[in-house]
C-alpha positions, 0 to 999 in steps of 0.5 A: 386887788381889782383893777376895775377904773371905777373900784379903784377910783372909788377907794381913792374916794374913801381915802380922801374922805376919811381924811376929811373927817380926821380934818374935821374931827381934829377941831380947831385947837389941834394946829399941827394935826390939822396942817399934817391932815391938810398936807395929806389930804393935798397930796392925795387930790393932787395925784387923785385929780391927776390920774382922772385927768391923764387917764379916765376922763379923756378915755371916758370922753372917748368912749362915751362922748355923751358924757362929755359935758359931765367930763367938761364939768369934772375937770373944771371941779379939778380946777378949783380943787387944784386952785385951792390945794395950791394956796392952802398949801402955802399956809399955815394951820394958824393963818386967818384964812386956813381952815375957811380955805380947808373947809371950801375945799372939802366941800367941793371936793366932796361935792366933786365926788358924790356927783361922779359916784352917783351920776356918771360911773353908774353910766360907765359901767353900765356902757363900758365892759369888765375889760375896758374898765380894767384896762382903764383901771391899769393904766390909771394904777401906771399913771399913780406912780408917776402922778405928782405929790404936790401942785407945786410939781411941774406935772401938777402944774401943766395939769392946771394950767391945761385946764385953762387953756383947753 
């Protein structure tokens, strides 16, 4: 397995976004796959959002300081992923609200997503050498062990809560 920063945050992009569409193929009649989808796809945001924010942005943001205003706006895309997993995961397939929160949340999740694989990982990779990215990629795989399963955990928590205060 690569340990490229940009290859492996790339396939968590993949596996988030197929399970999106398993969410959205699922169709309003199936509650309890949709619920099931949407505990899968909180978890993998939360240690998704995690890893970015503990590892690859601040490393990014050192290295690349021109890129610190698409950085600023990245964690700020977290923030509101953040937000919304947290309340979605509070609710129930048949809640009045949950597939309007769900839906608001994979678009800007996928919004989220598109802009870093189209703007600026083209711009660290072209700045950034095969070392460094895998480097960065390590300790991005280091940061997945330990990331929280859910924005109820205490790191998931201080992770939001950096976000406001920063």
């Amino acid at each position: 397995m690569s340990t490229d920063a940009i290859v492996l945050l790339k396939a968590d992009h993949k596996e988030i976004k197929a399970s999106f569409k398993r969410f959205q193929d699922a169709g309003p009649g199936a509650s309890v796959t949709r619920e099931k989808l949407v505990r899968q796809i909180i978890e993998l945001l939360t240690v998704h959002t995690y890893i970015e924010n503990e590892v690859m942005y601040p490393e990014v943001r050192r290295l690349l300081p021109e890129l610190s205003g698409d950085i600023l706006e990245s964690y700020e895309e977290h923030h509101v992923a953040d937000l919304l997993a947290t309340e979605l995961a509070a609710l129930h397939a048949d809640a009045e609200r949950f597939d309007a929160k769900a839906t608001v949340l994979i678009e800007n999740v996928s919004h989220h997503l598109d802009e870093e694989e189209d703007g600026w990982f083209p711009k660290v990779r072209e700045k950034l050498g095969r070392k460094q990215l895998s480097e960065i990629g390590q300790r991005l795989l280091e940061a997945k062990e330990k990331a929280p399963r859910s924005p109820a955990q205490p790191s998931a928590i201080k992770k939001s809560l950096d976000a406001i205060v920063r």
